[in-house]
C-alpha positions in Angstrom: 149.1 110.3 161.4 148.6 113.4 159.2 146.0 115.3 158.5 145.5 113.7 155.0 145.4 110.7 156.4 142.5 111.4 158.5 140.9 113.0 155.5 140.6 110.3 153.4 139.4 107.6 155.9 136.9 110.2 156.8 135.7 110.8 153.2 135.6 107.0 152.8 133.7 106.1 155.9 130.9 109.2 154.7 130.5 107.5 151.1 129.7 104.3 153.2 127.3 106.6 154.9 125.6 108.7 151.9 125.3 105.4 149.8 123.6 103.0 152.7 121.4 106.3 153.1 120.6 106.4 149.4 120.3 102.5 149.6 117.9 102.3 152.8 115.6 104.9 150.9 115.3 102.8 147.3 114.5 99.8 149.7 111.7 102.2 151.3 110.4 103.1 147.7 110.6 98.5 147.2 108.2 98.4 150.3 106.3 101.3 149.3 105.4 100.1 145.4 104.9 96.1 146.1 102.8 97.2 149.4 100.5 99.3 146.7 99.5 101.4 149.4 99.7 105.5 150.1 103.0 106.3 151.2 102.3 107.8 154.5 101.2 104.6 155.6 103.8 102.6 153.8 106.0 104.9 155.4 104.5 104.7 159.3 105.2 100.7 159.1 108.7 100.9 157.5 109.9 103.3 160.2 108.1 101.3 163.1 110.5 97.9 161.9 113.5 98.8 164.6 116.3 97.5 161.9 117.3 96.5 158.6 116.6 92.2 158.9 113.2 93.1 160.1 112.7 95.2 156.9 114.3 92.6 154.8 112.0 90.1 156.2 109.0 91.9 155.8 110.0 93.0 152.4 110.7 89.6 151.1 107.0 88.5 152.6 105.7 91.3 150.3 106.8 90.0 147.6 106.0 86.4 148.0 102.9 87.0 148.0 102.5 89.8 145.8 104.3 88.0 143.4 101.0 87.0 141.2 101.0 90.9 140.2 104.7 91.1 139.1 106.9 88.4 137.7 110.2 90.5 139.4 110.2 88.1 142.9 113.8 86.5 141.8 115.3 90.0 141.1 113.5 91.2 144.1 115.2 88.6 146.3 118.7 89.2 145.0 118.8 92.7 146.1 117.5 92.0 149.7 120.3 89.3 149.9 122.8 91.6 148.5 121.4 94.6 150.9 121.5 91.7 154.0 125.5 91.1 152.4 126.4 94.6 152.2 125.3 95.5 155.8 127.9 93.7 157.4 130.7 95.5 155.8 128.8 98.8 156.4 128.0 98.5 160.0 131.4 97.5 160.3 133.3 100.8 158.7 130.5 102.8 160.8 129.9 101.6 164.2 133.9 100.4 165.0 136.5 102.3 166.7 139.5 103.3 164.0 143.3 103.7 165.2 146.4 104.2 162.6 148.5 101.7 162.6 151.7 100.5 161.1 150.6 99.4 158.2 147.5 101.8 157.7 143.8 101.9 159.1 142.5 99.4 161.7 139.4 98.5 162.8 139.5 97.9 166.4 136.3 95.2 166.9 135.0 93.5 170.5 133.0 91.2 169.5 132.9 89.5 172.9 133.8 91.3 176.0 135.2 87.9 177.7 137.6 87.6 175.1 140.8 90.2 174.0 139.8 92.7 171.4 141.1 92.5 167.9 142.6 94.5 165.3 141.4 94.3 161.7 144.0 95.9 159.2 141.7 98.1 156.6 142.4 99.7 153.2 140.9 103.2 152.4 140.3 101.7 149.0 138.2 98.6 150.3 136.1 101.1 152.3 135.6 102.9 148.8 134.6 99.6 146.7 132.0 98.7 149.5 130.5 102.4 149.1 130.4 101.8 145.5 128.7 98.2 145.2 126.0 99.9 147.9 125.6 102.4 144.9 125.2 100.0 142.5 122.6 98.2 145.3 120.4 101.1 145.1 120.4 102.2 141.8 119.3 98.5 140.8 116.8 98.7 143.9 115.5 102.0 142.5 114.8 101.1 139.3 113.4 97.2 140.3 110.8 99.7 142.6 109.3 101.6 139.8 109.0 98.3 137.1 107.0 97.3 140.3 104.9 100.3 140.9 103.8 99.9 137.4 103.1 96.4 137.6 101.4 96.1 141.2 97.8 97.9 142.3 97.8 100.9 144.4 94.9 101.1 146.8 95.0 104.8 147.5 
């Protein structure tokens, strides 16, 4: 394996990483404008929810029943379903263990300790897309957040 090698999966794997970051934060800013409340406190219940589907969940019941105050619920959906899509991929290229292989990167995954582990052939360049469709995620996420903040009441 040379050193380039190494290099680019690196660089790959930290776009993955800066983007979800980007991403988690434009969700944060969602929670923040539909909740219509200071962010200190919006922030004190988003980071007391121990993980992303609890976030989701909560984020989606924001919306339903804020929905009378913006008209954005469907739009609002998509992106928590494409931010529950993309996290699979993500936690994926993060959390597994990498090895070179033959043909190029693999993910080594094990899923289930009863069973053997598995090797999951992985392109540098798939790893790149996924980093670029989170982007995409949280510009679309940002931007949904501030039509909302201008629609929904803040109770400061």
């Amino acid at each position: 394996m040379t050193e380039n090698n190494k290099v680019e999966l690196l660089v790959a794997l930290g776009a993955v990483t800066q983007e979800w970051s980007k991403f988690e934060f434009a969700l944060f800013e969602l929670f923040d404008a539909l909740l219509g409340a200071r962010t200190y406190k919006a922030r004190i219940l988003w980071f007391n929810l121990s993980n992303l589907q609890m976030r989701l969940k909560l984020l989606k019941s924001i919306a339903d029943e804020s929905r009378s105050e913006h008209n954005m619920l469907d739009q609002i959906k998509a992106s928590l379903r494409a931010a529950d899509e993309l996290s699979g991929p993500r936690n994926d290229y993060v959390h597994r263990l990498w090895s070179r292989g033959q043909d190029g990167w693999q993910m080594i995954a094990l899923k289930d300790p009863s069973k053997p582990t598995y090797v999951t052939p992985v392109r540098v360049e798939e790893i790149l897309l996924i980093a670029k469709k989170i982007s995409e995620q949280s510009v679309g996420v940002a931007i949904l957040a501030s039509k909302v903040r201008a629609t929904v009441a803040r109770f400061d």
